[in-house]
N, C-alpha and C positions, 0 to 999 in steps of 0.2 A: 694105564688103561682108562682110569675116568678122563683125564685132559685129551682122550684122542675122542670117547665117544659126547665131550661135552664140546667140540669145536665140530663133532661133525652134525649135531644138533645143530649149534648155530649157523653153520655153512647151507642147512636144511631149511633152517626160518628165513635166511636172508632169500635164499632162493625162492621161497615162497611169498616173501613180501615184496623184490622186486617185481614179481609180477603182476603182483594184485596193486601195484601202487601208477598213480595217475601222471598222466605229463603233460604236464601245461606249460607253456612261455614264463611267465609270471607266477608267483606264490602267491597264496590266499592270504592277503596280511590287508588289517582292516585299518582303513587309514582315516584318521581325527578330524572327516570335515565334515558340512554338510549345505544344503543348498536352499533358500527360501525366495520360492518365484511365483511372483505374482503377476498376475495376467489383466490389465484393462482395456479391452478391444477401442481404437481409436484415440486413445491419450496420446497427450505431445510429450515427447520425454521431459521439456520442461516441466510438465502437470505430475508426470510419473514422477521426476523426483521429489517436489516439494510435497506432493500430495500421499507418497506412498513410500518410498526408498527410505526417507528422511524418518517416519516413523516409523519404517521396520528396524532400522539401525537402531534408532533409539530404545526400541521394547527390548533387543537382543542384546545389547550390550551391555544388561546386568546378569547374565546366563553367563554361571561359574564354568572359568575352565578355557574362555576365548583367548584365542594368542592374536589372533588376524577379523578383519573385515572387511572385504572385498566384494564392492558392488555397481553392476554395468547396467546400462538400460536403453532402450531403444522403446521406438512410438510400440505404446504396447504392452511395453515387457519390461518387467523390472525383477533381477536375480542377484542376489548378496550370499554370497560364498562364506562362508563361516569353519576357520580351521583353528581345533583346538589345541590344546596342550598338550603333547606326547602323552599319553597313560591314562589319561580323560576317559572314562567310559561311555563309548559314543552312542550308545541306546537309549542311557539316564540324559544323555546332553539334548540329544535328538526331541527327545519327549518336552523336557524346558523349553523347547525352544516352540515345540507347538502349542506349550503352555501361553509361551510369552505372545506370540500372536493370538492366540485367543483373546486372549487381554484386549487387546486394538482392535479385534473385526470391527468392531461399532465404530471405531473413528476413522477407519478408513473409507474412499469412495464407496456409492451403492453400486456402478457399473464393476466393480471389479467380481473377475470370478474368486470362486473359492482359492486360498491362497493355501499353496504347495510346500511341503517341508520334507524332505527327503535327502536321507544321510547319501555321503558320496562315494561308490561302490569303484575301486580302481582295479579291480579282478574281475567286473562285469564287460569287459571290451568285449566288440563284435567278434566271433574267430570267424565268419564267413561273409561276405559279402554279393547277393546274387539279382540278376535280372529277370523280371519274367516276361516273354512277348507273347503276343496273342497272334492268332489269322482272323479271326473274326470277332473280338467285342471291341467295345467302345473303352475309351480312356477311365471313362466313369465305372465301366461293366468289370473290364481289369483292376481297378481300382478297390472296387468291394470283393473281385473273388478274391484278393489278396489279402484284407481286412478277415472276410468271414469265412474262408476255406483254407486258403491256404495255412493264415498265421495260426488259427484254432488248430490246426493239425500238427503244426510243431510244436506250437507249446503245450500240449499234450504227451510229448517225448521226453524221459526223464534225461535231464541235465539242459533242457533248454529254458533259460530264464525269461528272455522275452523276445521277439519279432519286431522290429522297428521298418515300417514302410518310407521308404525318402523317393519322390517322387510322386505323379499321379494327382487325384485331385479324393475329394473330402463330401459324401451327400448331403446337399444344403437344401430345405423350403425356403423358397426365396418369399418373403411377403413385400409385394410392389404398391406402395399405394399411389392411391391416386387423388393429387391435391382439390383437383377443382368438386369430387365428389364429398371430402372429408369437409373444404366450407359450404358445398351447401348443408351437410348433416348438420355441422354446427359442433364440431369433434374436431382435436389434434390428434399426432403421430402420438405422442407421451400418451395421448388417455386411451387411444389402440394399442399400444406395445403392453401398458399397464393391464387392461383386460386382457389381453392373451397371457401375459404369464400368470394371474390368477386363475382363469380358466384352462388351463393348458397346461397343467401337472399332474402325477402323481402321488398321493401322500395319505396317512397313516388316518385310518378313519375310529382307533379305540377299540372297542372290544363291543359284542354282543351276543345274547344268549339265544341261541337257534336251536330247537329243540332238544331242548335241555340239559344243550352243553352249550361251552363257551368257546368261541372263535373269533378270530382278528379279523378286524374288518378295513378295506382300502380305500379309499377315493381316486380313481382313474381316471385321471381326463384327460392322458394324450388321445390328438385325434391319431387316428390309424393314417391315415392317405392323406394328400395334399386337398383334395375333392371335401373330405370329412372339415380337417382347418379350414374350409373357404366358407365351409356350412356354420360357422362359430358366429351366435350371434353378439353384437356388441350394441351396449347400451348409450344412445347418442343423449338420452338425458326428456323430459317431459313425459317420462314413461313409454319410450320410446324406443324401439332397437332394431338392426338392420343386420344382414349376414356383412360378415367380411368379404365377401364378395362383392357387395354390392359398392366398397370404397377399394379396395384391391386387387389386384391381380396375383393369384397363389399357383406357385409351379414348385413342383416337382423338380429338384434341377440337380446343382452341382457347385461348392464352391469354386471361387477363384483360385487359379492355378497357382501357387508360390514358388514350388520348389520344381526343379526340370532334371533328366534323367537321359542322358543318348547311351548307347553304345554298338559301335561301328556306323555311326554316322544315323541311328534312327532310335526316334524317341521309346524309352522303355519303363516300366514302372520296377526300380530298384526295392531291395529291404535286406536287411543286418538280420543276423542272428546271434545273439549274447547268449552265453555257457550261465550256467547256475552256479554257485561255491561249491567246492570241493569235488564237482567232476571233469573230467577229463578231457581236454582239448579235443584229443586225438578219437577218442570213444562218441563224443558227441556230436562230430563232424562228419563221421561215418553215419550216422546213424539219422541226424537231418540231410543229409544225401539220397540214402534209402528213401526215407519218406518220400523226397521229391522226387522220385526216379519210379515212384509208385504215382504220383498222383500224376505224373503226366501219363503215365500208361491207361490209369483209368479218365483222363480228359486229354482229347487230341488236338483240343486249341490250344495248350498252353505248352511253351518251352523253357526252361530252365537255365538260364546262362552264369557259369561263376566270375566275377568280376576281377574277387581277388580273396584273400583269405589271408593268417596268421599262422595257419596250422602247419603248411611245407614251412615256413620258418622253424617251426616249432621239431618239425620231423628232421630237419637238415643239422637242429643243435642237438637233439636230442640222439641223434646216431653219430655224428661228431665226439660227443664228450666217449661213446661204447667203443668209440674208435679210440680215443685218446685212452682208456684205461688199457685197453688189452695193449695196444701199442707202449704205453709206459710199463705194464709186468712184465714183457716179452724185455723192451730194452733194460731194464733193472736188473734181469737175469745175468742177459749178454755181459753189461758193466761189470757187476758180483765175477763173473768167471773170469773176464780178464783181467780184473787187477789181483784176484785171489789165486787162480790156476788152481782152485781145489771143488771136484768133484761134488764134496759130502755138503762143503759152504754154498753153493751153488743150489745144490739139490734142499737146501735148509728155505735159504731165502726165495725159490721159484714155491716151494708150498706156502712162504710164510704170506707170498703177499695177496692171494686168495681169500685163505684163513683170516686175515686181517680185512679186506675190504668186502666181502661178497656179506659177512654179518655186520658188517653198519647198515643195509639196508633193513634190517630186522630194526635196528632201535632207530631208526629215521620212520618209520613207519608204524613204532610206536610212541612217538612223540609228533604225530600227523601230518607228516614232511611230507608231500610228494615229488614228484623228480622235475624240476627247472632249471633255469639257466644260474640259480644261484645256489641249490643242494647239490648240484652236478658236479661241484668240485669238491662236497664233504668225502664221499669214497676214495678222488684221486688226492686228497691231503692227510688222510688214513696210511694209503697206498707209500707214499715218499716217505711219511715218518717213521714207518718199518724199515724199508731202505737203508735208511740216514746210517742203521744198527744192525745191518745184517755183515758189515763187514767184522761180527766178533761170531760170526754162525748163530746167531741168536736172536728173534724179534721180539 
C-alpha cells in the first residue's frame, strides 16, 4: 500500500510540474563572456585601433579568469569580445572589467562616448520578429511611435526583456553653421560645440534648505524645442555674445537613415522582441501578440506584420518530442508482449513506464529544468532504461 500511494503522489507532482514548467528553444545557461564597446562618432578604424582597441585590450588583460580576446572595428566602433574560463563567475568578471576601464577613461580619446560593458546573454534571442506599416505618418512619425508607444507597451509585459527597432530613422537637432558668419564673429566650430555642451545639460545642482527642510537641487539646461537651442546665447569673446542663431541654422529634423527595412516590395519600419530568463517562449509570444492586436485596435493607422519568429520552431519540437514519448510507451508495450506472450509482463511494463517518466518532470522542475530541445530527451532516456528491465516483469 505505501509504494502504490507514494508513486501516485509522484505521478501527481509530475503532472503538476509539467504543466507549470516553460518551453523554450534553448535552456537558460549563462555563458562566460562578455562585450566592451566603445563608440567614437567619425574615427578612422585606424584611429579606433591604435587609439582605443589597443588600450582596452591592454587594461583587460589582467582581469582573472580570460581564456579568449577577440576584437573587430569599424569607422566608429570598436567592440572586444572577452570569453572566460568555464566556471568564472561572470557577474564578479563583468564588474572587473568595468573596473579595468575605469582605470583608462582618462586616456582614452575626449570624442568617445561613454564606453559599454555588458556581459553576453545567449538565452536573450529575438523569439519574434515584426513590421509595422502606417497609412498616414511620416518615416520619422513611424519611427518615434515605435520608440515611445509601441516599445514602452511591450516592455511593460512580464517576460519581455527588450524591443530592438531595426529600421526607420533616429530624432536629430541638426545645428548647421554657418562659416562666413562664425569669421566675421571672430568664433570657431570647437568653441560653439564647446559652449553648447556646457550650456546644454542637465546636472546635479547639491542640496538646499527650502523652508526648513532640505531638498536636492538640479541645474536644467536642456533647451525644450529647436526654436529654445537657436535662442542659446554664445560668447564670441570682448564681452560679447550673439544667439546661435545668428551663426546657425537650428532644425528640428531627423537623423541619417543607415539601416533599411522592405517587406513585400515597400519600405517598413521593423523591431525584435527578446524573452526575459526563465520565461516562456511560448507564453511570451502569446501575450506580445495580444498587446499588439490591442493597440492596432485602439490606432487605425498602424498594421502589425510577423516577419518571422522562433516560436513555430519551438511548438513543432516541443509536440514532436509529446509525440515521440507516447509513440515510444505505446511501442515498448507492443515489443514487451511479443517477445514475452505474457499478459501479467505486459500489464507490469505498460504501468511501469508512466510511473517512471511522468515523475522526472517533478524533479526536473525542481532542479529549474524547463522543457527544451535538450531536457526533452531526459523523460524519453528515463522511459528506455525501464524497458531495457521489464523483460524480468520488473522495473
Amino acid at each position: 500500500m505505501p509504494p502504490i500511494v507514494l508513486f501516485i503522489g509522484l505521478m501527481l507532482a509530475g503532472f503538476m510540474a509539467f504543466h507549470s514548467m516553460t518551453v523554450n528553444n534553448q535552456p537558460d545557461i549563462d555563458f562566460p563572456g562578455a562585450l566592451v564597446i566603445v563608440n567614437q562618432p567619425g574615427a578612422a578604424p585606424s584611429e579606433m585601433q591604435t587609439q582605443v582597441t589597443q588600450k582596452v585590450e591592454a587594461a583587460i588583460r589582467g582581469v582573472n579568469g580570460i581564456d579568449e580576446i577577440d576584437s573587430s572595428i569599424r569607422e566608429g566602433y570598436s567592440q572586444t569580445f572577452v570569453q572566460f574560463q568555464i566556471g568564472t563567475p561572470i557577474d564578479r568578471a563583468v564588474n572587473d572589467l568595468r573596473d579595468a576601464m575605469a582605470q583608462i577613461r582618462g586616456s582614452l580619446p575626449d570624442g568617445i562616448l561613454e564606453p559599454q560593458v555588458q556581459r553576453v546573454d545567449i538565452s536573450g534571442e529575438p523569439i519574434s520578429f515584426i513590421a509595422a506599416e502606417t497609412t498616414d505618418m511620416s518615416l520619422e512619425e513611424l519611427s518615434w511611435y515605435i520608440d515611445n508607444d509601441v516599445a514602452r507597451r511591450l516592455r511593460a509585459l512580464n517576460g519581455v526583456a527588450a524591443v530592438a527597432r531595426e529600421g526607420g530613422v533616429d530624432r536629430e537637432i541638426n545645428v548647421t553653421l554657418d562659416p562666413t558668419a562664425l569669421q566675421a564673429q571672430g568664433i570657431t566650430a570647437a568653441q560653439v560645440s564647446a559652449q553648447l555642451r556646457q550650456v546644454n545639460t542637465n546636472a546635479t545642482g547639491g542640496r538646499a534648505e527650502i523652508a526648513g527642510s532640505e531638498q536636492s537641487v538640479r541645474v536644467v539646461g536642456n533647451a525644450r524645442t529647436s526654436y529654445d537651442l537657436s535662442q542659446t546665447m554664445i560668447s564670441v569673446g570682448a564681452n560679447r555674445s550673439v544667439r546661435l542663431a545668428d551663426v546657425a541654422r537650428v532644425q528640428d529634423s531627423y537623423s541619417e537613415q543607415r539601416t533599411y527595412a522592405k517587406l513585400h516590395g515597400k519600405q517598413v519600419i521593423s523591431f525584435n522582441v527578446q524573452r526575459a530568463k526563465g520565461k516562456s517562449d511560448l507564453e511570451v509570444y502569446n501575450e506580445v501578440w495580444a498587446e499588439l492586436h490591442k493597440i492596432e485596435k485602439g490606432d487605425l493607422r498602424i498594421r502589425f506584420s510577423e516577419i518571422s519568429n522562433t516560436v513555430d520552431y519551438t511548438k513543432s519540437q516541443y509536440k514532436s518530442s509529446m509525440e515521440a514519448l507516447f509513440e515510444g510507451a505505446i511501442l515498448a508495450v507492443v515489443v514487451v508482449y511479443l517477445f514475452l506472450r505474457d499478459g501479467r509482463a505486459t500489464a507490469i511494463s505498460g504501468l511501469a513506464i508512466p510511473l517512471s517518466a511522468i515523475p522526472t518532470f517533478w524533479f526536473m522542475s525542481l532542479l529549474g529544468i524547463n522543457l527544451n530541445e535538450i531536457s526533452a530527451i531526459m523523460p524519453l532516456t528515463t522511459q528506455v532504461d525501464c524497458d531495457r528491465k521489464s523483460g524480468t516483469g520488473r522495473c
